[in-house]
Backbone as JSON, one array per atom type, in Angstrom:
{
  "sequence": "XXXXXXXXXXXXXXXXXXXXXXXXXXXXXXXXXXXXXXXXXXXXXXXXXXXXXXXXXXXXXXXXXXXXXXXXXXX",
  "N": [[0.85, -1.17, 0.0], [0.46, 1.73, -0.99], [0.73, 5.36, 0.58], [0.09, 8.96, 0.68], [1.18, 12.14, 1.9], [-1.07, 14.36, 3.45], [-1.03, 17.86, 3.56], [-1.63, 19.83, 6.41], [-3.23, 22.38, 8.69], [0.16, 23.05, 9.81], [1.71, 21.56, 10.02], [1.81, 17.85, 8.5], [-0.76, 15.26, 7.5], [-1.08, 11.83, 7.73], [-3.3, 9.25, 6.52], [-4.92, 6.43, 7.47], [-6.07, 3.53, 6.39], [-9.54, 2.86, 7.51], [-9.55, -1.04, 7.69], [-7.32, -0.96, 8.51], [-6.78, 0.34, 11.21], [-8.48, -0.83, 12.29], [-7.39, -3.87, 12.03], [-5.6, -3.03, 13.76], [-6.4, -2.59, 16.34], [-6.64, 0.26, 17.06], [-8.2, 3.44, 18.1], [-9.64, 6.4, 17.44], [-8.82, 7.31, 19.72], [-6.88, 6.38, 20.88], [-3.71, 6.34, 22.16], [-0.81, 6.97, 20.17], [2.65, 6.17, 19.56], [5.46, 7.01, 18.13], [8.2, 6.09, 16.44], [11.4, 6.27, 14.79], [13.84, 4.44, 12.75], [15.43, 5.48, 11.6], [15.69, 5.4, 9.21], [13.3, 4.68, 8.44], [9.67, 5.4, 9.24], [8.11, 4.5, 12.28], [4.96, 3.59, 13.72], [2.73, 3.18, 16.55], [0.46, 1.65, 18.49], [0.78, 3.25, 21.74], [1.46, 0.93, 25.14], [1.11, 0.53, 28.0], [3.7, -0.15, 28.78], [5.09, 1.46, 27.68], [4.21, 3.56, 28.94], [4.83, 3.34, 31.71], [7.99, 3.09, 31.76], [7.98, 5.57, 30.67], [7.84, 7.25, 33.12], [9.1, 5.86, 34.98], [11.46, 6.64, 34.07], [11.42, 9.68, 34.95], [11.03, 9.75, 37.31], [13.38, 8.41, 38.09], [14.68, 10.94, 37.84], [14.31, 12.91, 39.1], [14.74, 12.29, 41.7], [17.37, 11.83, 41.32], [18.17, 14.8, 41.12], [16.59, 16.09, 43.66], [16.55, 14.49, 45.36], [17.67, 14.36, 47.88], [16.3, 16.28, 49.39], [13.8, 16.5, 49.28], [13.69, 13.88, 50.83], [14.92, 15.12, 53.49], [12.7, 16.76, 53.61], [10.68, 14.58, 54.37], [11.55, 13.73, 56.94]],
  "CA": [[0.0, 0.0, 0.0], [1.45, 3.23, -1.18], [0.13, 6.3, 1.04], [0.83, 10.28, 0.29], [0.54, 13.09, 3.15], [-2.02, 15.18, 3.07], [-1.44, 19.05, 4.23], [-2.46, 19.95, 7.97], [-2.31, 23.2, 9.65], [1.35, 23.67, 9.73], [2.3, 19.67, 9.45], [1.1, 16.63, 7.3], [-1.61, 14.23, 7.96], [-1.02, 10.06, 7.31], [-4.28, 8.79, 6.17], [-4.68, 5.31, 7.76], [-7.45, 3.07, 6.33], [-10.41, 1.44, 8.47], [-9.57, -1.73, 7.81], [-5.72, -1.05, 8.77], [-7.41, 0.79, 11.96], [-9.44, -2.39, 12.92], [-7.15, -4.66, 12.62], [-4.66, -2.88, 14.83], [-7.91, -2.5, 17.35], [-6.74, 1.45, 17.14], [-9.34, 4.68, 17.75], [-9.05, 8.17, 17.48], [-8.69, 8.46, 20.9], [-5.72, 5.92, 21.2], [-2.38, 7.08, 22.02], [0.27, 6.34, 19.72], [4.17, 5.94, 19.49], [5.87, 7.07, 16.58], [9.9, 6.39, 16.27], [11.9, 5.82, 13.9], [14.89, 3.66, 13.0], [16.62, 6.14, 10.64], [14.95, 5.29, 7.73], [11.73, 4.43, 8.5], [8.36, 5.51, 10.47], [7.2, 3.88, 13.11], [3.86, 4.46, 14.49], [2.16, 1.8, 17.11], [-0.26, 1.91, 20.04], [1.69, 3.22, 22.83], [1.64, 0.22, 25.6], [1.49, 0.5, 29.64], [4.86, -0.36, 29.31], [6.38, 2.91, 27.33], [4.62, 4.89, 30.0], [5.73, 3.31, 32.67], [9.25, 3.25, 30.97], [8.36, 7.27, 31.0], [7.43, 7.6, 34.37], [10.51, 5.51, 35.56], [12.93, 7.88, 33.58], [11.2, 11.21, 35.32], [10.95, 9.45, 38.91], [15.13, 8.68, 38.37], [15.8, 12.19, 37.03], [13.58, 14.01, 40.31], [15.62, 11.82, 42.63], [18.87, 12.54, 41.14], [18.39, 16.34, 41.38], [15.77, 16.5, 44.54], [16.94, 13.13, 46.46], [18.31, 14.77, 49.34], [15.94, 17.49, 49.57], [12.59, 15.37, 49.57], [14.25, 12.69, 51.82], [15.04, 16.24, 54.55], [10.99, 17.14, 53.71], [9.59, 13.51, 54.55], [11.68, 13.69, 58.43]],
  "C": [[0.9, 1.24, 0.0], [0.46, 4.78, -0.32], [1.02, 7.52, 0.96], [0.17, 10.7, 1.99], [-0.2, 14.02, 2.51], [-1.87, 16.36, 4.16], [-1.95, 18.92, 5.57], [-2.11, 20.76, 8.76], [-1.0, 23.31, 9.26], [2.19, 21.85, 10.01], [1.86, 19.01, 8.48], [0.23, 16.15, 7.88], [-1.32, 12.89, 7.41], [-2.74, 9.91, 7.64], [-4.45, 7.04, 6.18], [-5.81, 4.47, 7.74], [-8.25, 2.47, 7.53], [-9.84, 0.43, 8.73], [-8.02, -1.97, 8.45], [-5.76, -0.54, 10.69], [-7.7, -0.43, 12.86], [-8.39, -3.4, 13.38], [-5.57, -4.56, 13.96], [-4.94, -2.58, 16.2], [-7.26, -0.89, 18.08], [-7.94, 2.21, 16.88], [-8.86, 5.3, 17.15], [-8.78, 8.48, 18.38], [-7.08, 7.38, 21.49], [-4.65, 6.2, 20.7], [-1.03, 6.32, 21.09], [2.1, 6.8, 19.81], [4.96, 5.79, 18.36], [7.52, 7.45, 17.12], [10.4, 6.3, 15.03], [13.63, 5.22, 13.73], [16.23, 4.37, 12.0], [16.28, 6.03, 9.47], [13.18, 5.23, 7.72], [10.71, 5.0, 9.51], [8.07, 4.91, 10.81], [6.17, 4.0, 13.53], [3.28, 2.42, 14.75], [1.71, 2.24, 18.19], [0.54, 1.71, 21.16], [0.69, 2.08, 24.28], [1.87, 1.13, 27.31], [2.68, 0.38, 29.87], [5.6, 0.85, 29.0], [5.41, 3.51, 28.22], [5.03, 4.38, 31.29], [7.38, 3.45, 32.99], [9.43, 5.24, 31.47], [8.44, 7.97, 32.37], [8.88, 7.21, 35.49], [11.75, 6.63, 35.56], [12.31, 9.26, 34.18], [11.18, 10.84, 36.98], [12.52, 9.14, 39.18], [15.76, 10.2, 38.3], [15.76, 13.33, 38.46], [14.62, 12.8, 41.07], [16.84, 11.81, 42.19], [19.29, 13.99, 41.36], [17.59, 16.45, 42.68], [15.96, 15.49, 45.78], [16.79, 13.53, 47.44], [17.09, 15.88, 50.3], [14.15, 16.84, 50.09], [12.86, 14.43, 50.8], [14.48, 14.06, 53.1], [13.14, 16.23, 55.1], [10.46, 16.16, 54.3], [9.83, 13.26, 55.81], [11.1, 14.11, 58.66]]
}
């Protein structure tokens, strides 16, 4: 399947059929995850696991800069 972008506001739009929709049991209201490998687009229903993944990496970053300071607050 060959797909073009279509204009949008001040980006593109990807035009992703129904049936491509369905069988990836994606909405409109589900969040997706778009990387890429250097060549290619990725896009895939972001997973409980990349946000917990995100949540991990912002709960290491606040206890690397706030550790000490939180740990004072909670005596």
């Amino acid at each position: 399947m060959i797909k073009t972008l279509t204009s949008h506001d001040n980006g593109a739009a990807l035009i992703i059929d129904k049936s491509i929709l369905e069988l990836l049991e994606i909405t409109l209201t589900t969040p997706l995850k778009i990387t890429t490998d250097g060549k290619s687009l990725i896009i895939s229903p972001a997973t409980d696991e990349d946000r917990e993944g995100r949540f991990q990496s912002a709960l290491h970053k606040v206890n690397d800069e706030h550790g000490e300071t939180l740990r004072k607050l909670g005596e």
